[in-house]
C-alpha positions as CSV (number, residue, x, y, z in Angstrom):
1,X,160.7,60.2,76.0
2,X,159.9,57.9,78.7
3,X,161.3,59.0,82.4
4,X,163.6,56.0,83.7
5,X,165.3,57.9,86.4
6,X,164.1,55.5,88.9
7,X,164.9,52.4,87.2
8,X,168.4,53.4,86.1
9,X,168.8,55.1,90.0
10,X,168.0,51.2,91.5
11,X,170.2,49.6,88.9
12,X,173.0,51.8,89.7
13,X,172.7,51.3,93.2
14,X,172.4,47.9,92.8
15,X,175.4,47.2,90.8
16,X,177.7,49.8,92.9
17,X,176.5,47.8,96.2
18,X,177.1,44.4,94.9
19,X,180.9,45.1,93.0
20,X,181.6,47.5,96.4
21,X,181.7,44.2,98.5
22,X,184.6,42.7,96.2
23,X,186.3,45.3,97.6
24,X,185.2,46.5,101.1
25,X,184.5,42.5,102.5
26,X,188.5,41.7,101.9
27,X,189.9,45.1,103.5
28,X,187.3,44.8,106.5
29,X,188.8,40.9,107.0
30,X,192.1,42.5,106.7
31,X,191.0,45.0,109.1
32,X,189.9,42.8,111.1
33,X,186.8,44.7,111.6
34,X,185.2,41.3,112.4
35,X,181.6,40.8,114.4
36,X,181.4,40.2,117.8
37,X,178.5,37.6,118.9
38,X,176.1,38.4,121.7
39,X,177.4,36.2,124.7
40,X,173.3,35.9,125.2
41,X,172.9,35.1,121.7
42,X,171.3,31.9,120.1
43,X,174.4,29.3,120.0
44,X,174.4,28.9,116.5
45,X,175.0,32.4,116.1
46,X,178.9,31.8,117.3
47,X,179.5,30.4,114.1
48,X,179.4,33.9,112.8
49,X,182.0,35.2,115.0
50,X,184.2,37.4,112.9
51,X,182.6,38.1,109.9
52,X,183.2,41.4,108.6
53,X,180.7,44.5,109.8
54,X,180.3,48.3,108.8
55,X,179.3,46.6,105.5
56,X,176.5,49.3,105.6
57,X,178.7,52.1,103.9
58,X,178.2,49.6,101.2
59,X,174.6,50.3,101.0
60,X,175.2,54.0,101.8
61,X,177.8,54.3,98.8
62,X,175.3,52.9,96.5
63,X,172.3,55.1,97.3
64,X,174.3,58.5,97.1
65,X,175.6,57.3,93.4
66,X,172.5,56.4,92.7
67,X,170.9,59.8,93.6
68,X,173.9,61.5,91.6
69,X,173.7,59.5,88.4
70,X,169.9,59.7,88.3
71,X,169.7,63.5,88.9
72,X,172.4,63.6,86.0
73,X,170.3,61.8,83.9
74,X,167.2,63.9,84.6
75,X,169.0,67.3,84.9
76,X,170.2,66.6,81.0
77,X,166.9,65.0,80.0
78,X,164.8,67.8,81.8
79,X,163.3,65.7,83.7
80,X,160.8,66.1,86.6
81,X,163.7,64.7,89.7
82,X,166.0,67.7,88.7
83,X,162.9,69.8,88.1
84,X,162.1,69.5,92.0
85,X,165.1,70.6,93.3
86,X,163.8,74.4,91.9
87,X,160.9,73.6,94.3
88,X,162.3,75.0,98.0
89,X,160.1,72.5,100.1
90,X,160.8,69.5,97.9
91,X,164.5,70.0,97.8
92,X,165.1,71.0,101.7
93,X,162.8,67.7,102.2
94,X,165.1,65.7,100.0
95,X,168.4,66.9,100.9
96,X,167.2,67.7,105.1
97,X,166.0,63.2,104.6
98,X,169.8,62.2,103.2
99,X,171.8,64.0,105.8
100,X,169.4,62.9,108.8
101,X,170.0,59.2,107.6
102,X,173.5,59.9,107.2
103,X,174.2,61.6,111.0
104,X,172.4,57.9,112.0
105,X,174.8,56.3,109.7
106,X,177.8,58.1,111.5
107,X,176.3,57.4,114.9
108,X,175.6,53.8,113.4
109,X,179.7,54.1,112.5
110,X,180.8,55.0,115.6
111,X,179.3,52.8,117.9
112,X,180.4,49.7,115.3
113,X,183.6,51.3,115.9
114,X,183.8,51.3,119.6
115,X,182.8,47.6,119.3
116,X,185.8,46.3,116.9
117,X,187.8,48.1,118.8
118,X,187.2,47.0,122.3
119,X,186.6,43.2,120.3
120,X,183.5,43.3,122.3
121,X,179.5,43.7,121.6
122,X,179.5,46.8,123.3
123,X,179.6,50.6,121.9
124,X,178.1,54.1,122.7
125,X,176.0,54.0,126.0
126,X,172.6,53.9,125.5
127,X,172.3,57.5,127.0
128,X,175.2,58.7,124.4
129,X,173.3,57.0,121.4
130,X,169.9,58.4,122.6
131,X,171.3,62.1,123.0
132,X,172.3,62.1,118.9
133,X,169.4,60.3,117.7
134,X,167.5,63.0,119.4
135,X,169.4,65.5,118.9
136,X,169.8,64.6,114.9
137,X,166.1,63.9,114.7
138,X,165.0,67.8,116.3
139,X,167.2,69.2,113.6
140,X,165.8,67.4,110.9
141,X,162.1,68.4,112.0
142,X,163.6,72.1,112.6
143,X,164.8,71.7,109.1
144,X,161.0,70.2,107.5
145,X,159.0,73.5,109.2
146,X,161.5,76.1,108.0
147,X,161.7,74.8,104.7
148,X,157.7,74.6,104.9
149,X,156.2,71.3,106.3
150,X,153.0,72.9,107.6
151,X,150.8,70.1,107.9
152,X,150.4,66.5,108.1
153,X,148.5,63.7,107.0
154,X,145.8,61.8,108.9
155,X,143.7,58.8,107.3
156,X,140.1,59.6,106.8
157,X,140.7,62.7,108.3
158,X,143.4,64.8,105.2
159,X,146.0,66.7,105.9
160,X,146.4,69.0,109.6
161,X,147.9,71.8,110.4
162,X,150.8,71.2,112.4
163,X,152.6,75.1,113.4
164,X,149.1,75.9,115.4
165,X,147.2,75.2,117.9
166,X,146.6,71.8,119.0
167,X,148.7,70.7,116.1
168,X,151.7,71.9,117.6
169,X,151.6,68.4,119.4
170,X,153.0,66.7,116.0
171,X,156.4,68.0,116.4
172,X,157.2,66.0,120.0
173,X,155.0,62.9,118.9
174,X,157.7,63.2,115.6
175,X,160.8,63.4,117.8
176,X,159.4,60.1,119.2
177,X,158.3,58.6,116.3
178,X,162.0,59.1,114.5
179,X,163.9,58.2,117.4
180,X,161.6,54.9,117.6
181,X,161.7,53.7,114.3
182,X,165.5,54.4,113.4
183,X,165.8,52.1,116.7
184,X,163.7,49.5,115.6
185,X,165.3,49.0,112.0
186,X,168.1,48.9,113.8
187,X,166.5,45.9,115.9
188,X,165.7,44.5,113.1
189,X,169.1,43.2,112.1
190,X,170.1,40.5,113.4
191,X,169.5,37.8,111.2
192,X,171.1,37.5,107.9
193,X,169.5,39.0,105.0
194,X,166.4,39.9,107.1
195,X,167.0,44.1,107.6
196,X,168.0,44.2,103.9
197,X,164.8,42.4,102.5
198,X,162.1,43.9,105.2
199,X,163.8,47.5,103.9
200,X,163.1,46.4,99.9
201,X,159.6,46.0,100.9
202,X,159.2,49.1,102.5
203,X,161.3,50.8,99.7
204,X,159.6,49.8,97.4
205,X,155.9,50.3,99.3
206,X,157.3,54.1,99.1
207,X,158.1,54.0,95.5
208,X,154.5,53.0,94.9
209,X,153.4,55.5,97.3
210,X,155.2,58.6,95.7
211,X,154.7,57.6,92.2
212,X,151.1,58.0,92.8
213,X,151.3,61.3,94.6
214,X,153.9,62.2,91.7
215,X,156.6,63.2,93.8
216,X,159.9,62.6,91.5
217,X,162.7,62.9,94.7
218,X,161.1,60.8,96.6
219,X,160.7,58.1,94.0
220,X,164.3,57.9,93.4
221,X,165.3,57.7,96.8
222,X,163.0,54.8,97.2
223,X,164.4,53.4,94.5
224,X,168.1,54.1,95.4
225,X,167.6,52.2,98.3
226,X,165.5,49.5,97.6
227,X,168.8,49.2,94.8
228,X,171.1,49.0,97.1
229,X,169.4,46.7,99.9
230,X,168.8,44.0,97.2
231,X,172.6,44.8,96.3
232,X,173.3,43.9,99.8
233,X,171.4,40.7,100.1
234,X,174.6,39.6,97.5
235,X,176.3,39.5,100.3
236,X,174.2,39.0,103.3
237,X,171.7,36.3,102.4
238,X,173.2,33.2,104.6
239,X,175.7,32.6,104.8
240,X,176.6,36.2,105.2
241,X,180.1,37.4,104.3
242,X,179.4,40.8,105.7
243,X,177.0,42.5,108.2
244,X,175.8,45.7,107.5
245,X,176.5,47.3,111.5
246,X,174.6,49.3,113.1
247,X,176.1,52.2,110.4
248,X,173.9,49.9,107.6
249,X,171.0,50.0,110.0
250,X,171.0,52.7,110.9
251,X,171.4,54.5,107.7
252,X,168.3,52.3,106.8
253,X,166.4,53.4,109.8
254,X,166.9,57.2,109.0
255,X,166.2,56.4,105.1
256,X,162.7,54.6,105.7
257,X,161.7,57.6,108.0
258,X,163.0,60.6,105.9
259,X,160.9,59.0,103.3
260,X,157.8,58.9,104.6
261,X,158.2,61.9,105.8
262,X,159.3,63.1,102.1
263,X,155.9,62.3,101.0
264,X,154.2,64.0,103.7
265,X,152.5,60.8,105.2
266,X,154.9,59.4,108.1
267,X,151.8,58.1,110.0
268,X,151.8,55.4,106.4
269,X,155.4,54.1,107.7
270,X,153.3,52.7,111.2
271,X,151.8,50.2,108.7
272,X,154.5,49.9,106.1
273,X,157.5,49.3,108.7
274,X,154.9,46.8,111.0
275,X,157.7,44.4,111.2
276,X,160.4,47.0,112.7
277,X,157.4,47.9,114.8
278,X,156.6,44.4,116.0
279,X,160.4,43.8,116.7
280,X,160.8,47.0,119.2
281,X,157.4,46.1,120.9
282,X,158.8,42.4,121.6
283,X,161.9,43.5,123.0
284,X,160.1,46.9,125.1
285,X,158.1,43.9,126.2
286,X,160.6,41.5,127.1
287,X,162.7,44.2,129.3
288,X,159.7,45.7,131.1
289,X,158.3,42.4,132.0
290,X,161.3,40.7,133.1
291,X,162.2,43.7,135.5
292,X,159.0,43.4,136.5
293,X,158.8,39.5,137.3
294,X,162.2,38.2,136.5
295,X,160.2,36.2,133.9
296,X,160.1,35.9,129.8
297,X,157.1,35.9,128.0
298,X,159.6,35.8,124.7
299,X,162.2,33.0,124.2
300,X,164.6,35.9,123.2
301,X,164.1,39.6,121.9
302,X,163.5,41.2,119.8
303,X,160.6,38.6,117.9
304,X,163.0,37.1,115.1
305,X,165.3,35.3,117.9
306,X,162.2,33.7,119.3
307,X,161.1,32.1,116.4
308,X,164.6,31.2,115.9
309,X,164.7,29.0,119.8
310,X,161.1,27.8,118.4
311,X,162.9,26.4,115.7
312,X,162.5,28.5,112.8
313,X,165.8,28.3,110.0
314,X,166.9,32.0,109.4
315,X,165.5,31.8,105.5
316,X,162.1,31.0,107.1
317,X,162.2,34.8,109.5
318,X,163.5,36.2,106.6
319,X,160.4,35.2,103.9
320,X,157.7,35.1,107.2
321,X,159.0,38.5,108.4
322,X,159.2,40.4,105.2
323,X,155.8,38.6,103.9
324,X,154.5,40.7,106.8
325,X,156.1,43.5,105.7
326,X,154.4,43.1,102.6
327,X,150.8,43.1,104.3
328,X,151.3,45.7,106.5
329,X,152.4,48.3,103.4
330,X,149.5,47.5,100.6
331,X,147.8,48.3,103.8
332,X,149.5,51.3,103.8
333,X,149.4,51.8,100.0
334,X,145.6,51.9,101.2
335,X,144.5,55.7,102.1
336,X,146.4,56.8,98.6
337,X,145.0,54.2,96.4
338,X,141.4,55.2,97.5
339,X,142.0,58.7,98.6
340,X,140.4,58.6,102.2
């Protein structure tokens, strides 16, 4: 008997994502949990003001049914997803990866909250947000060494130990690195469809990735997600009828990194998730040099509103950004392809 857990865990959250927004879109509009558009923002971008947001827990709904129905499936067909969960590191990994993306989510939830509230593009302070992303992220890697993450992986040099020695320097770097990357997914959104489609590439990058190293609950997490963001293009691709909020971003954020992380190569997500990368470096770029000079060197951060004032139509950041995304993880697919 063939395994399909993956397939039938992306279908699922595909299908619960797309028939969710028949019903979440209408009560956020009668919510009015509508969007609230950058003063700063490119003009064109006003004709968005108050479409529905939050549409993430749309996303988030369709990955945790996903993960139940497929570990259903494989518990009653024996096979190797439910199997893991006898494993103690695999499962702690697995389980330790959901709850650290959803703590983002909620943080994502809160701030989105603040903002339809206050009908104002304004939430948490940055120094409020930063303190739980932190704080969310040390408990996750407190979580990964207790339940056995020992080492890490390096290209051409293999795996390192991480509880010794000079080593011990992983675990602040990782702090960073989480807190970075949950940020820059995050970044990421703000053009319609483009989060959702850079996140299918990585997803599915991943799913690659821990098919080849055999890893089953990591597989069908990538695949969960990868479901539900191509679910949630449905309704996002322009012209959106829902944003995701930073609660869809930034369940994303903490999904891509808990699943790098899940196969025990997070330095891989550096290449795979270039285009988050590339969007935080503009905009880290763009602050420190205007503070500096009181001068641009972008038209607007982060990158995808710069090719936007150059000219660029939203479909064209969407396919130019994700084909990038797409480069930068068979580069990534690289090291476990060839084994170096």
């Amino acid at each position: 008997m063939g395994d399909y857990t993956s397939i039938i865990s992306a279908a699922v959250a595909f299908v619960v994502t797309v028939l969710l927004g028949f019903v979440v879109i209408p009560y956020l509009r009668k919510l009015k949990f509508g969007q609230t558009i950058l003063e700063e923002g490119p003009t064109w971008h006003k004709g968005k003001q108050g479409t529905p947001t939050m549409g993430g827990v749309m996303i988030i709904a369709g990955v945790i049914i996903a993960i139940v129905v497929g570990y259903s499936y494989a518990a009653i067909a024996n096979l190797k997803f439910a199997e893991e969960f006898t494993d103690s590191f695999r499962c702690t990994n697995f389980i330790a990866g959901i709850f650290m993306a959803l703590c983002m989510a909620a943080i994502g939830f809160i701030d989105d909250y603040i903002k339809v509230v206050k009908k104002r593009n304004l939430g948490l302070t940055a120094r409020q947000k930063t303190f739980l992303q932190l704080l969310i992220a040390a408990c996750y890697l407190a979580a990964l060494c207790i339940g056995g993450m020992h080492t890490t992986y390096i290209p051409f040099i293999g795996d390192v130990n991480i509880v010794s020695g000079f080593g011990l320097i992983f675990w602040p770097i990782a702090l960073l690195f989480i807190y970075g990357f949950t940020n820059a997914v995050n970044l990421t959104d703000g053009v319609d469809g483009l989060a959702s489609s850079v996140t299918v590439v990585v997803a599915c990058c991943f799913m690659l990735a821990s098919s080849f190293l055999n890893i089953a609950t990591i597989n069908v997490l990538s695949a969960s997600l990868a479901g539900a963001c191509v679910g949630f293009i449905f309704w996002n691709a322009k012209p959106a009828k829902v944003f995701m909020g930073d609660t869809g971003s930034m369940f994303l954020g903490g999904m891509v990194v808990a699943i790098s992380f899940g196969i025990g190569k997070p330095i891989l997500l550096i290449f795979a998730g270039i285009t988050y990368f590339l969007e935080a470096l503009s905009d880290i770029i763009q602050v420190a040099y205007y503070k500096k000079t009181k001068k641009r060197i972008f038209k607007m951060a982060p990158l995808h509103h710069h090719f936007e004032m150059c000219g660029w139509s939203e479909q064209k950041v969407v396919v130019v950004f994700s084909g990038i995304a797409f480069v930068g993880c068979v580069i990534a697919l690289l090291p476990i392809l060839l084994n170096f």
